[in-house]
C-alpha positions in Angstrom: 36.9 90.8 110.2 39.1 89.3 112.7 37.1 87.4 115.7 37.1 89.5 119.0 40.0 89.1 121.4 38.3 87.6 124.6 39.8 88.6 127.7 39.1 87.1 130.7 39.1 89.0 132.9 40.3 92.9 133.7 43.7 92.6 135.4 44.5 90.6 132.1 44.2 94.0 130.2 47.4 94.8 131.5 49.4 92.3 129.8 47.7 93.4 126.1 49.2 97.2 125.6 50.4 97.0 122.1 48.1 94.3 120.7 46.7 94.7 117.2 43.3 94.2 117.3 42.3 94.1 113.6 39.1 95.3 112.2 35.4 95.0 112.3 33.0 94.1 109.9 31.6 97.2 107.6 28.7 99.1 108.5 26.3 101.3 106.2 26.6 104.7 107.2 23.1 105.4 105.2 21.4 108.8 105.2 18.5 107.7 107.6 21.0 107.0 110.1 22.8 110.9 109.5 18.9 112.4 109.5 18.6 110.5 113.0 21.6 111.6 114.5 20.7 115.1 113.2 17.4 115.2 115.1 19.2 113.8 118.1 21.8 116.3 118.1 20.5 119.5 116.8 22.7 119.8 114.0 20.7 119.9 110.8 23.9 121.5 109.0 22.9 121.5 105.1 25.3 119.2 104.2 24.7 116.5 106.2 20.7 116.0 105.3 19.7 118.4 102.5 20.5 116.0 99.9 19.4 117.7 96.9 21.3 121.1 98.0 24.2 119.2 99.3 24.6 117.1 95.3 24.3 120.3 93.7 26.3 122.7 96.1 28.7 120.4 98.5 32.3 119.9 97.5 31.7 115.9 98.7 28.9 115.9 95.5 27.0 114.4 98.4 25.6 114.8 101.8 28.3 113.1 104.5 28.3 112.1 108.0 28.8 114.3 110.9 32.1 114.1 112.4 30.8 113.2 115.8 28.6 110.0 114.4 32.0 108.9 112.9 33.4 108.9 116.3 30.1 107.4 118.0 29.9 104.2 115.8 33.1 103.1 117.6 30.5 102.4 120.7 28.8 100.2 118.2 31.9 98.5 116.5 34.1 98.0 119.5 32.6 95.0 120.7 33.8 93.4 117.4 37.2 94.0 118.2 37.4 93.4 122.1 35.1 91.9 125.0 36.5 91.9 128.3 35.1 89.3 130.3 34.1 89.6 134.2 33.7 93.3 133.6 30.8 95.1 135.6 31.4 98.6 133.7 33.0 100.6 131.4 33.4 104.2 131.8 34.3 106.2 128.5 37.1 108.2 130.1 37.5 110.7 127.0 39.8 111.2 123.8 43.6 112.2 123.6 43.8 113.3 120.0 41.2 113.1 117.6 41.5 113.9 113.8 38.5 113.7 111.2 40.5 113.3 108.1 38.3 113.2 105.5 34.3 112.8 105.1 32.0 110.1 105.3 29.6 110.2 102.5 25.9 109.0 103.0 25.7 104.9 101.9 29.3 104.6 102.7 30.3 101.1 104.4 32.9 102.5 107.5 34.8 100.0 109.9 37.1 100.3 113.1 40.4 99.1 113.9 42.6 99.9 116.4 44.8 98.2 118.4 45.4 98.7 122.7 47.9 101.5 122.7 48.4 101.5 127.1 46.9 100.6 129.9 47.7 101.7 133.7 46.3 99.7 136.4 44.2 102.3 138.7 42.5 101.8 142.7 40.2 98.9 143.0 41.5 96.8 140.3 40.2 98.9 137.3 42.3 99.3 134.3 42.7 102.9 132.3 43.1 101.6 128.5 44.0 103.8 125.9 43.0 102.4 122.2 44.5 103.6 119.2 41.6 103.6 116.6 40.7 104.1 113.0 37.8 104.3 111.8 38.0 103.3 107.6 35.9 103.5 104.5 35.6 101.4 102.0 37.5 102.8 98.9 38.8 105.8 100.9 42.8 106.2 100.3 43.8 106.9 104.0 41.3 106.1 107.5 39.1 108.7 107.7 39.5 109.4 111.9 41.6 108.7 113.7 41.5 109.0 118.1 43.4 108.2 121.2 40.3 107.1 123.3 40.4 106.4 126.6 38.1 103.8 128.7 38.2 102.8 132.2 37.2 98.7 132.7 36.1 98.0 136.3 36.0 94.2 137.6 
């Protein structure tokens, strides 16, 4: 894991658009976590917490991760990668592109990288950033998402 670029301040965003902002450190994607987010979401899909059906039956040999926890572990992970000081908010603004590539199994250790892809000043000082991310697994031959997300920073 890289450290976290500090910046110190939100106008100084503007002078980062293209900077590499390396990875985080890895995270256990276990199957408590998938049986949580299942409960919190309503999606009890067999083959993300059946895991008896899902070794048996699943072409993964496994339960896996619902696409949308990928994605929501970046709110967990960022802060490895970026802290933006003298910031009273950020707004997630939404995501550009988004590709779930390939699964996430349960007990799986996932990271983030990404690196600040643009960023347009907007009223009141705020900055629109727009980070190119990747979220990885351990072993996996490519990153397994990939998304253009888009956060507004207020001062």
């Amino acid at each position: 894991m890289s450290a976290a670029i500090q910046v110190p301040n939100v106008a100084a965003l503007k002078d980062l658009a293209g900077t590499d902002l390396g990875t985080s450190d890895w995270m256990v994607v276990g199957q408590e976590r998938i049986d949580e987010f299942a409960r919190a979401t309503g999606d009890d899909q067999w083959i993300h917490v059946d895991v008896r059906r899902a070794a048996s039956e699943s072409p993964f040999g496994g339960t896996v991760a619902h696409g949308y926890l990928t994605m929501s572990l970046a709110s967990a992970l960022l802060p490895e990668l970026l802290v933006v000081e003298k910031c009273s908010q950020v707004v997630n603004y939404g995501i550009d592109k988004l590709r779930l590539r390939e699964p996430v199994p349960a007990g799986a250790k996932l990271r983030l990288g990404g690196e600040i892809k643009h960023v347009r000043e907007i009223r009141g000082g705020a900055c629109r950033v727009t980070l190119a991310l990747r979220w990885e697994v351990e072993g996996a031959r490519r990153p397994v998402c990939l998304a253009d997300v888009v956060f507004v920073y207020f001062p």
